[in-house]
N, C-alpha and C positions, 0 to 999 in steps of 0.2 A: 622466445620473446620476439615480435616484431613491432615497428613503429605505426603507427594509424597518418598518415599523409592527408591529413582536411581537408585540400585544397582540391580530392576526389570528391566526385559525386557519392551519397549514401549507400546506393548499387549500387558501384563501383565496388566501395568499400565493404559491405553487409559479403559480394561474392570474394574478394581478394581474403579476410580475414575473420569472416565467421560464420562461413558455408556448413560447417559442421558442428556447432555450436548453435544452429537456431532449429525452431521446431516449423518453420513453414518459407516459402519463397518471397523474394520481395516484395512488403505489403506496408503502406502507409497507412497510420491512424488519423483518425478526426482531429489529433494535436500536432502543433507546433511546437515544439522544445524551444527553449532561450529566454532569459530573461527581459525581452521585451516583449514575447509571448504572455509570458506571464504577468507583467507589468497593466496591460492593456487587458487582460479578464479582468486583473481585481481592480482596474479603470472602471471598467463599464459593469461591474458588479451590481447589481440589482434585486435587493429580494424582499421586495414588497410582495406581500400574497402569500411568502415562502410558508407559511405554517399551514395554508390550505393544498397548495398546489405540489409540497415536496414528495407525494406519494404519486401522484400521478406519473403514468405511464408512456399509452398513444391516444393520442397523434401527441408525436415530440414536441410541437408549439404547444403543448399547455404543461410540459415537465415544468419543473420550481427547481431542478438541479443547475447548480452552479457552475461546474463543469473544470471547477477548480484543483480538483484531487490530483491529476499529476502534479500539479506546479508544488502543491503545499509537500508532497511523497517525495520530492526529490530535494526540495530545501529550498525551493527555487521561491516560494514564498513561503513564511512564517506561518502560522499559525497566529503566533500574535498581533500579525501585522494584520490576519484577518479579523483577528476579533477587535482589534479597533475599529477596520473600516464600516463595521457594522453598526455602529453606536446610537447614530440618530435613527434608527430604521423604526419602526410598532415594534411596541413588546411582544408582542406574542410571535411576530416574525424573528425578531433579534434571540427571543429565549428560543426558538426549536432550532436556528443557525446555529447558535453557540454550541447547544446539547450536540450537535457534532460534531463540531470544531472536540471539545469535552472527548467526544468517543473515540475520537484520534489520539488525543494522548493519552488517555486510558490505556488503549490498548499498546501502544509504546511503553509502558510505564510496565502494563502487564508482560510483553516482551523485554524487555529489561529483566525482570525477577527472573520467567519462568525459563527465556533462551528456547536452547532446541525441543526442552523439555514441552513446552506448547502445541508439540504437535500430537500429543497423547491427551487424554479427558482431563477437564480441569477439577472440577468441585463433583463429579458426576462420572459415571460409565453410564452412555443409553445402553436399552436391549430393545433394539427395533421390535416389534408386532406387527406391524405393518405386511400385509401380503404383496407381494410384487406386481405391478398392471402393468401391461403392455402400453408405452406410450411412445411410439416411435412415430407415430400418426399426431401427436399433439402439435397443433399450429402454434400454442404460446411458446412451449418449450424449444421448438424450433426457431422461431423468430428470435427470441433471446440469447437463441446460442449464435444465433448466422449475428445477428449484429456485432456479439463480441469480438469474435473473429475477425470481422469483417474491419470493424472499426475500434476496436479495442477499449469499449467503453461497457457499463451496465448503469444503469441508475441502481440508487440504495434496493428498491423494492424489487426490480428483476434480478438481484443479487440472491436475496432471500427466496423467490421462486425457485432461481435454480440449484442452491444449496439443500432449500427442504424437499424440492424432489428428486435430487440421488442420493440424499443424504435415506430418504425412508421407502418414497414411491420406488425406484428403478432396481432398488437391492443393490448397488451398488457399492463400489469401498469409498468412503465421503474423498481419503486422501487423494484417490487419483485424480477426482473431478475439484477439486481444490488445488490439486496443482493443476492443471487442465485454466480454471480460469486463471488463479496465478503469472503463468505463460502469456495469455494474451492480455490481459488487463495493463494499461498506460502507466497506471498507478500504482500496479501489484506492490504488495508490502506483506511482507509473513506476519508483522502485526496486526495488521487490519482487516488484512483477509481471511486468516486464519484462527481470528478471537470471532467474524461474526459466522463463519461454520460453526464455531462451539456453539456461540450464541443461537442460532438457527435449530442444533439440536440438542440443545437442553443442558450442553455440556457443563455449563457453568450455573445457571439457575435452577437446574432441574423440572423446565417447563418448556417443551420446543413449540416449534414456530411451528402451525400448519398450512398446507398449501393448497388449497380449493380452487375450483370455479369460479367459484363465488367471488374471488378476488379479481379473476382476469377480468370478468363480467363486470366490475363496478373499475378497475384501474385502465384497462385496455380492452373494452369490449368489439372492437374490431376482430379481435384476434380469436373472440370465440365467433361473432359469427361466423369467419371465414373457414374454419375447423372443420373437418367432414368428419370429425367426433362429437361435434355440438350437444347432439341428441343421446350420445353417447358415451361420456365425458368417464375417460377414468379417473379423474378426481374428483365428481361432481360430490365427494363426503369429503368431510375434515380426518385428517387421519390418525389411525389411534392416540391414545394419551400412549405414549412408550413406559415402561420400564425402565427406573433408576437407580444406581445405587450409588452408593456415596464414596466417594475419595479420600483421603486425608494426606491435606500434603500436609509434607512436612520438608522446612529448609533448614540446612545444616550450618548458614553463612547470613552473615550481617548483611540482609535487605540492600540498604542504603545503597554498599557498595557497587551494587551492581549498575547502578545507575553513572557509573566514570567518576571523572574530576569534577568538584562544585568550584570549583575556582584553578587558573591557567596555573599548570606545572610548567615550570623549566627547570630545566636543568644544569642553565650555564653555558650550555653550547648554543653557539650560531647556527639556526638553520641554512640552508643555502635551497632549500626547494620547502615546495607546500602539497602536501600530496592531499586533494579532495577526493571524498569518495561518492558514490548515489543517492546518499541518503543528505549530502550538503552540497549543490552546485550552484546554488544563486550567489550574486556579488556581493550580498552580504555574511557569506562566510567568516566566523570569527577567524581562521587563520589566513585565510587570502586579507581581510581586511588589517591583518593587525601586519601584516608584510608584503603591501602593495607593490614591493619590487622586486619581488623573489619572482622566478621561476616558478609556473605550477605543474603540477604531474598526475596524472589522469590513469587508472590503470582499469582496462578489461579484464576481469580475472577468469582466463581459461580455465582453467578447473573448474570454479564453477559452475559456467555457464554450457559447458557442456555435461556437465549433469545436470543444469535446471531447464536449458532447450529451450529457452523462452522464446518469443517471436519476434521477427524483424520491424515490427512494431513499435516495439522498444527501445530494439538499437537505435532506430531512427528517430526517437526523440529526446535518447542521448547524447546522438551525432550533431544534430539540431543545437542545441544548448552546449556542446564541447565546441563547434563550429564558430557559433557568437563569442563564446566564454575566448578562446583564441584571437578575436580581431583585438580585444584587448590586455591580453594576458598574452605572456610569451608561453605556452600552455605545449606540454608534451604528450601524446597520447600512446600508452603500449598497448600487446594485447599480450599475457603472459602469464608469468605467476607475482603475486603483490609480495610474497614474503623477500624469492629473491630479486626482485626490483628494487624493492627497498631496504635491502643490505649496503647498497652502492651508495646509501645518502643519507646526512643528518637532517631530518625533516620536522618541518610543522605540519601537524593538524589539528581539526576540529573532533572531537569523539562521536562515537557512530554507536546509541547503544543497540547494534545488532551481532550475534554472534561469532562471527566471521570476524569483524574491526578488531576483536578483541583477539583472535586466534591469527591472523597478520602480522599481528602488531606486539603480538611475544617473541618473535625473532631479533626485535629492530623495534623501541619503543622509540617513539615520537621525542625528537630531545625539547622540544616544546608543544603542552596538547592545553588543547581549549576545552571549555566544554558543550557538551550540547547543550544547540539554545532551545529552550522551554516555556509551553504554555503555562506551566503544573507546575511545583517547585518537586524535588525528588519525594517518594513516601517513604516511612523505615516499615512496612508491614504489607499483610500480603492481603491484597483487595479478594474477597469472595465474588463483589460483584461489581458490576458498574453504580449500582446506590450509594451501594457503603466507602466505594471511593472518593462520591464526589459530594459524599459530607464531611470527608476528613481532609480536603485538599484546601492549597495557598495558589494563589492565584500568581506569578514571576511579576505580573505586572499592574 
């Protein structure tokens, strides 16, 4: 266990305590971490046009993407706070905003039930068909990836390019290039990332996504002319309809549960610290807010993060937002293990429904926990799909 000292530079810190723990050298992303970062996007939020322009590509001044998704991935703004700021915008802009907002908790809700189990087929096994092309020469596929890297962003739709072609074009195994974006993405979330891989190849509908020419040509047509495949395009077809066969899950456990506390347990004991984790670090955290004088506690979970190798990317817009969170919070930060850190203390938090919060936090339960806050009210049944969930859904607000 060591302490994180803020008052270093991010280098500084990235090389002092998690040189081996990251998958690439010192690299900033296109965000700023902290809740006045965050504050000032959903300021100047704007998405008039949003249901014509949110597919588009390049040139980056005519994207419709918000650019919102770290802030909402870390807690740093609600969900609900977004779908209010949306209200007065055109319907037909405000219903394709929301329908994301919607596929974000979806897909939490669906990580809630499924856990680790998510990372296998959901409703589906594909059987690729697809024969392998040589695309190491594609200029879209290339651009898409240097960006991410680069800047640790994808929009929705270069998301789904690069998904459907390792997922079927490159013969690839989808998991590596899923964790691959995972890693460098601002916003990574095993939820949201890893329901639209399913989503991309069939795994859940039984109908994947395909990935053409045709697409870059009408989204980013820069990118094929500049191509010295143009004329030669290994994707210039749609690619086979795959092979499906069906799944049957089956859960042995009352739904609901998985979804944490619907309302604050205590236990009777005083907390004396508040431990936040990545998935709640905006100020309005139910447990920071309900014990504005406590101490807070911040932990990098070395075990993890050295088997997830993610990019300094990341750290730096955690550093970012623990750095602010600090000027006014008397705020600790380790780098260690969370179970036994948090043996040493009777703590508040907020619930995190991701697998981990929940394997933590059987060593050492929370002597006060909150719940997580919610766009969706919990389901007791298990969604087939993104339709049939969001005709049975309550709205928190």
């Amino acid at each position: 266990m060591s302490e994180i000292n803020l008052k270093d530079s991010n280098q500084a810190i990235c090389k002092k305590h998690f040189a081996d723990l990251v998958c690439d050298e010192f690299t900033m992303s296109i965000f700023n971490g902290g809740q006045t970062a965050a504050d000032e996007k959903l300021a100047n939020l704007d998405i008039t046009g949003y249901a014509k322009k949110r597919n588009n590509v390049y040139p980056e001044r005519k994207r419709g993407s918000s650019y919102l998704s770290p802030y909402i991935r870390h807690g740093l703004l609600s969900l609900n706070e977004v779908w209010s700021v949306v209200e007065d915008y055109p319907y037909e802009d405000k219903v394709k905003f929301r329908d994301e907002l919607l596929w974000q908790e979806f897909s939490r809700h669906l990580y809630a039930i499924m856990g680790k189990k998510m990372s296998k087929n959901l409703n589906y096994t594909m059987i690729n068909t697809n024969k392998t092309v040589n695309t190491q020469e594609m200029n879209c596929i290339n651009t898409i990836t240097e960006e991410l890297t680069k800047t640790g962003y994808m929009v929705n739709q270069t998301r789904m390019w690069f998904s459907s072609h390792h997922a079927f074009r490159a013969e690839n195994n989808w998991k590596v290039y899923e964790d691959f974006m995972f890693r460098h993405l601002v916003d990574g979330s095993r939820y949201a990332n890893r329901l639209g891989w399913h989503w991309v190849m069939g795994n859940q509908t039984g109908k994947l996504y395909g990935f053409a020419q045709s697409q870059v040509k009408n989204r980013a047509k820069k990118l094929c002319e500049e191509c010295s495949l143009q004329y030669n395009c290994p994707i210039k077809m749609w690619p086979d309809e795959n092979r499906f066969e069906d799944v049957n899950q089956k859960f042995d456990f009352d739904i609901i549960s998985k979804f944490g506390p619907q309302h604050i347990v205590d236990t009777g004991k005083k907390p004396e610290i508040v431990w936040i984790t990545g998935e709640s670090l905006g100020d309005d955290d139910p447990a920071m807010k309900s014990y504005p004088d406590l101490p807070v506690l911040f932990i990098f979970d070395s075990i993890l993060l050295k088997h997830l190798q993610i990019s300094t990317k990341r750290i730096n817009f955690l550093l970012d937002t623990l750095k602010e969170l600090a000027v006014k919070k008397n705020l600790v930060v380790h780098v260690g293990d969370p179970q036994k850190i948090l043996q040493n203390y009777n703590y508040a938090s907020t619930h995190a429904c991701v697998p981990k919060y929940k394997d933590i936090i059987s060593k050492n339960m929370p002597v006060v926990e909150f719940p997580t806050r919610r766009l969706v009210e919990p389901i007791d049944f298990y969604p087939k799909s993104y339709t049939s969930w969001k005709k049975n859904i309550v709205l928190t607000q």
